[in-house]
C-alpha positions in Angstrom: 111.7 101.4 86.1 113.6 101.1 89.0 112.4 100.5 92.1 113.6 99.1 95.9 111.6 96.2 96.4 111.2 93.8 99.8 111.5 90.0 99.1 111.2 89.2 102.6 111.2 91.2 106.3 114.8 91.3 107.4 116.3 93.7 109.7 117.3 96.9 108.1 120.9 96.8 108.9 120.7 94.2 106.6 119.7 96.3 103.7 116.5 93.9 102.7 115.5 96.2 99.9 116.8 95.5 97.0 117.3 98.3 94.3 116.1 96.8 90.8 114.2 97.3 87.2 111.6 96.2 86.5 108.4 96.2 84.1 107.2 99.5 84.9 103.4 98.8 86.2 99.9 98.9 83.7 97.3 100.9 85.5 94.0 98.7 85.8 90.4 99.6 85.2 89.7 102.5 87.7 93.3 103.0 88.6 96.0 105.7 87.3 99.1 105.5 86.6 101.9 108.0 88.8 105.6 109.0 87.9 106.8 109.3 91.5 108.5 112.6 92.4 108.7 111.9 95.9 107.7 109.4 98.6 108.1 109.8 102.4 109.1 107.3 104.3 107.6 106.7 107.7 107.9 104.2 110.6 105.0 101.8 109.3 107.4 100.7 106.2 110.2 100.5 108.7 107.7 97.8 110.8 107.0 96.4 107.3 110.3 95.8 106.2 111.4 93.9 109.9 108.3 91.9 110.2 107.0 93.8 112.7 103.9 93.6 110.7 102.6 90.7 109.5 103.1 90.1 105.4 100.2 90.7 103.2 102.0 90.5 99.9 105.2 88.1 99.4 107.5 90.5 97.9 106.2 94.4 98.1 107.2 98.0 97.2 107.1 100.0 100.0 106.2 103.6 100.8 102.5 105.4 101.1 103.3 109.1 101.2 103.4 109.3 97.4 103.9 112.3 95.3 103.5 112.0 91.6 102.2 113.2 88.1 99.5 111.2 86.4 101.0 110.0 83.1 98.2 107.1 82.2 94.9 105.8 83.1 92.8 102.7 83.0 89.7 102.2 81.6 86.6 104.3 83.0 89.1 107.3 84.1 88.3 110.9 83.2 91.5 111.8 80.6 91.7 115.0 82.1 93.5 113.7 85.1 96.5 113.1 82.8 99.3 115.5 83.9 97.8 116.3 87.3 99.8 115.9 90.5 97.9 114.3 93.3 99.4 112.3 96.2 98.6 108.3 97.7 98.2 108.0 101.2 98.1 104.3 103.2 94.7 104.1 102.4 94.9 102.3 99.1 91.1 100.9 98.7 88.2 100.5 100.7 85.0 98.6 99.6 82.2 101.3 100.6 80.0 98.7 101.4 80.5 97.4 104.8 79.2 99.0 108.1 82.4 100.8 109.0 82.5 102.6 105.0 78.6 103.1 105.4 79.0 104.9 108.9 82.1 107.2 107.2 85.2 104.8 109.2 86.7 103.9 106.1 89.9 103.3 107.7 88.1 100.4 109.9 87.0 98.9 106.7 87.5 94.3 106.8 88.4 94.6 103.3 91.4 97.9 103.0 94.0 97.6 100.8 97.1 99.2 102.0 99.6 101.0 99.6 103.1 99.7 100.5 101.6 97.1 102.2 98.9 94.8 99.6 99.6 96.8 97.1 103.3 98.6 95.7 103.9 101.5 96.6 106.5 104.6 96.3 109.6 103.2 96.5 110.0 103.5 92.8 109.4 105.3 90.1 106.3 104.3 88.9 103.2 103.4 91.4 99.6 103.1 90.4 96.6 103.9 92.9 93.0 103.7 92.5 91.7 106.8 91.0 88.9 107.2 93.9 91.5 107.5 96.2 94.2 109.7 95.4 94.4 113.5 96.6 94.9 117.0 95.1 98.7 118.4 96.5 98.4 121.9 97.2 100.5 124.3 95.1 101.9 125.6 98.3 104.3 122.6 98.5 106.4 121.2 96.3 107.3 117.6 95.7 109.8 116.1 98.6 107.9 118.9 101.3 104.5 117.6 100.1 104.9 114.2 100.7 105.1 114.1 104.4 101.9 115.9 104.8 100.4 112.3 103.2 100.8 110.5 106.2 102.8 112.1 109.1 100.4 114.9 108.6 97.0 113.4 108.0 97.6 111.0 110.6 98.5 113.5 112.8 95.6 115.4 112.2 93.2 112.5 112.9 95.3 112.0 115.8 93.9 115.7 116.7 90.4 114.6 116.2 90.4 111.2 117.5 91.7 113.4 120.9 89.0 115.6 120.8 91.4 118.6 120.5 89.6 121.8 120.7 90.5 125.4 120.1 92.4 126.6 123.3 92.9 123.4 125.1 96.4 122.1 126.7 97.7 119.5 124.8 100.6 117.0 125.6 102.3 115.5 123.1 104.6 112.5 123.4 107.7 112.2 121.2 108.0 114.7 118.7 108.9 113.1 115.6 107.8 113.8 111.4 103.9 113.4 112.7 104.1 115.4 116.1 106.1 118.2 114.4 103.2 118.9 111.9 100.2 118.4 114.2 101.9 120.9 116.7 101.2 123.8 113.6 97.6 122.8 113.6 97.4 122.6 117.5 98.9 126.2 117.1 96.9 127.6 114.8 93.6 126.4 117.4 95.4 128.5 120.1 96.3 125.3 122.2 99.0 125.7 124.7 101.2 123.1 123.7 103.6 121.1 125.5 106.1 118.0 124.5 107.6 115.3 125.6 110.8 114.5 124.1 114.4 112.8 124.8 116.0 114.4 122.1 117.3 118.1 122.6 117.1 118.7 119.0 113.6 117.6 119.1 112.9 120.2 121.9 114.3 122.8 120.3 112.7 122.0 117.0 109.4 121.8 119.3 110.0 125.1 121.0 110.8 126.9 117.9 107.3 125.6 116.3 105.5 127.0 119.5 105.7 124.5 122.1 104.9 126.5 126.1 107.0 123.8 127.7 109.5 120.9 126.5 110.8 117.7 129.1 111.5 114.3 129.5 109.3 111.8 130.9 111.0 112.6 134.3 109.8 115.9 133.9 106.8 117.8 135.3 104.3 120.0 133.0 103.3 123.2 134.7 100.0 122.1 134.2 97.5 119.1 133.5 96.9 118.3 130.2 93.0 118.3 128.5 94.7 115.8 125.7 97.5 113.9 125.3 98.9 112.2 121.8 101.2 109.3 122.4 103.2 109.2 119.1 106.0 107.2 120.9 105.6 102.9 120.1 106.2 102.7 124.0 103.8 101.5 126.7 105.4 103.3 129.4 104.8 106.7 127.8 101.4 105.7 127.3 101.3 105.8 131.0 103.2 108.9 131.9 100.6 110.2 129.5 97.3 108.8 131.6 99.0 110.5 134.4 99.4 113.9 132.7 95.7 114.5 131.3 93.3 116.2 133.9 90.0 114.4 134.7 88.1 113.7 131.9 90.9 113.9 129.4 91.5 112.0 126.8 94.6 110.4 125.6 95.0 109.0 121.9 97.6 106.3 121.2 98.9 107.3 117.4 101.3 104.2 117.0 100.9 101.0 114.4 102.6 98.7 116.9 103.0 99.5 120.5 106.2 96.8 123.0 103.2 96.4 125.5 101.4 98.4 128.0 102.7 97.9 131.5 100.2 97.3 134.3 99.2 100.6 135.6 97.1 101.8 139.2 93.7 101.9 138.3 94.2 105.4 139.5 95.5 106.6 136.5 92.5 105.8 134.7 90.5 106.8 136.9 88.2 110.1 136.6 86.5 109.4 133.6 89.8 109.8 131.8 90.0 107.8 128.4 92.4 106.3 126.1 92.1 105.6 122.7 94.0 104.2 119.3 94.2 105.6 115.9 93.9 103.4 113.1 95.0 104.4 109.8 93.2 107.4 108.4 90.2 108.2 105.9 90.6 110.5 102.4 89.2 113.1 104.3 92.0 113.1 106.5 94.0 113.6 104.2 91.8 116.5 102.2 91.3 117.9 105.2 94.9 118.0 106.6 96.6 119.1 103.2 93.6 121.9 103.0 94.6 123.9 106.5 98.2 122.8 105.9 98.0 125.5 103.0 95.6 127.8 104.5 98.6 128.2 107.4 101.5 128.1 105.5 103.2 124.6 107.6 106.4 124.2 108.2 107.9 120.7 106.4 110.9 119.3 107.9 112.4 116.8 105.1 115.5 115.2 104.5 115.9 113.8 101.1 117.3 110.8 99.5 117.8 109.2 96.6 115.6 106.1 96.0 119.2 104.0 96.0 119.3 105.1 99.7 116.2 104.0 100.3 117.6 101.1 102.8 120.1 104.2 104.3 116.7 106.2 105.3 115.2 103.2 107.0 118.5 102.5 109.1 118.8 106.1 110.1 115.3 106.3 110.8 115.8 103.1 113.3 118.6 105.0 114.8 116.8 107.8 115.7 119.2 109.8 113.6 117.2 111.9 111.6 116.1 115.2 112.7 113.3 115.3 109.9 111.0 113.3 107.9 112.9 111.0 105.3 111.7 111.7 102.0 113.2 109.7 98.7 113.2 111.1 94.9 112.6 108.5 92.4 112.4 110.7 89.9 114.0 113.7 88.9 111.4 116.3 89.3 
């Protein structure tokens, strides 16, 4: 098969991956095998790929928003799976034993595997995931506009409920990227007024054609206090502007894998029972939950597609700030 593999974390103008064949993989006990159609790429394999991160696995394949047909199993896994098309999410294993599985926080779990991260991933076109944790992809999507909704979207949506969103509240969100432009549907479809917080002009316009009330810059002024705010931006300075923006007793949820710092801040800010929170990761219901109201409401995909051998390109442009939707490689020909 071929795949683009990372020996070791270099920066991406660089081109660290290197496009190769190899072996294609044998699925293990409990595991199936996937002929990737499509895998997203997202800023987590772009902090994997720098070092941003630190390695788990010597040399890796990246990429967790995987699309694919099962086209073999390992041992103690139910044929009839063969020739379904399910989807990988970060979430690669958890153990279901500890205290964070027991109490349903899978994604806190000691032991999680990462795909893309301790195990290959999508960046190829063959993957193998552990049967327990793969999803069903809704017929509504097809390949390269499903495989977004596998971790922009699911994260997204726990962002949501790690926010305490409710039906009708003002929400504030903070960059409006491939995550923030799917969660703004669901925010939508709950009758939230919405409003974002975005550099980019395309990315306000892309924002106020999804159903934003009200688009700015940080410099700018919301007509109204928000209930929640969702920091999508890796900046500590937003995280601020965003304490700053929630009413009293608002909540704001920090949806970034690495964050430059946060900058000290007036006590003030906090103040009011206000409260700020991380999202770490997501859970399988997540993602069955997500990809469920994502086809109940029809949502809108934003995907630019590549071919695996510009897997290195995507990364770059997605450092550059240069692409106006979610990247989105094709291994395979499907």
């Amino acid at each position: 098969m071929r795949a683009a593999r990372l020996d070791a974390p270099a920066s991406v103008e660089t081109a660290p991956l290197r496009i190769r064949d190899e072996d294609d993989p044998i699925p293990d006990p409990g595991e199936v095998r996937l002929r990737v159609y499509a895998c997203g790429v997202c800023h987590t394999d772009l902090h994997i790929a720098e070092g941003d991160l630190p390695v788990h696995r010597p040399s890796v394949v990246l990429g967790h928003q995987i699309v694919g047909a099962v086209d073999r199993i390992g041992a103690g896994i139910d044929p009839s799976l063969v020739g379904s098309r399910v989807g990988v999410t970060w979430l690669a294993w958890a153990c279901g034993e500890c205290d964070a599985c027991r109490r349903g926080d899978e994604n806190l779990c000691d032991r999680a595997r990462f795909t893309g991260y301790d195990v290959d991933g999508g960046f190829a076109e063959y993957a193998t995931a552990a049967a327990a944790f793969v999803v069903p992809i809704p017929q509504a999507f097809d390949n390269a506009h499903a495989a977004p909704l596998l971790c922009a979207g699911a994260i997204g949506y726990r962002a949501l409920r790690v926010a305490g969103v409710q039906p009708g509240d003002r929400l504030g969100l903070f960059g409006f990227g491939a995550s923030a432009h799917l969660a703004i549907q669901v925010a939508r479809h709950w009758d939230c007024e919405v409003g974002v917080v975005t550099r980019g002009r395309a990315h306000r316009a892309l924002a106020e054609d999804l159903g934003a009330c009200w688009t700015g810059g940080l410099d700018g002024a919301p007509p109204w206090p928000f209930d929640r705010a969702i920091v999508f931006a890796p900046a500590g300075d937003v995280v601020t502007s965003a304490l700053r923006s929630v009413r009293p007793g608002g909540t704001v949820a920090v949806n970034a894998v690495t964050l430059d710092r946060i900058p000290p801040m007036p006590y003030g800010i906090l103040y009011g029972e206000r409260v700020l929170r991380t999202v770490s990761n997501l859970t399988r219901d997540d993602a069955r939950g997500f990809l469920t109201i994502a086809a109940e409401i029809c949502v809108r995909v934003e995907a630019e597609v590549f071919p695996l051998e510009a897997a290195n390109d995507a990364l770059l442009r997605l450092k550059r700030r240069e692409l106006q939707a979610a990247a989105v490689l094709t291994p395979s020909d499907k």
